[in-house]
Steps between C-alpha positions, in 0.01 A plus 500: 500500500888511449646192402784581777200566765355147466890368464588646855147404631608109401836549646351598811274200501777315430718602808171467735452134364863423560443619886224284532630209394810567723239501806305247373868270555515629824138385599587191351803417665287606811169246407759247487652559836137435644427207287824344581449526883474221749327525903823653621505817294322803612215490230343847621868661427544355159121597381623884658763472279296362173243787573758795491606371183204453355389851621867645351400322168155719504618803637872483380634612876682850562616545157367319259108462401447171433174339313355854597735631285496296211089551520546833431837494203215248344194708499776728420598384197171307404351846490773599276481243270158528411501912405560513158788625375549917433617593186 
């Protein structure tokens, strides 16, 4: 294992992390929406709404690859981590 293999591996994990938690806002803003909601607002909309982010924060949308992502920069760089190093 390179030391510059398992240094881009954490950079990678790194970025995917940082997209997550950018969704993970999103759904958040989104839970609140619902939990602030009286008998007047449309309660079916705003739980459409928390699902598609919730999905986006999983799936990470059209561009991005969300906690699927940052699964697989972990195992990633897990795997890395635990080869010893070549001399």
């Amino acid at each position: 294992m390179a030391a510059d293999d398992l240094a881009e591996a954490r950079t990678e994990l790194e970025k995917e992390f940082a997209q997550v938690r950018q969704h993970l806002g999103e759904v958040e803003q989104a839970l609140k929406q619902v939990l602030d909601a009286n008998a007047d607002d449309d309660i079916e909309s705003l739980l459409e709404i928390l699902e598609d982010k919730v999905h986006k924060a999983r799936t990470g949308g059209l561009l991005g690859s969300g906690a699927k992502g940052h699964a697989r920069a972990r195992k990633q760089y897990l795997e890395l981590q635990a080869k010893p190093a070549q001399q």
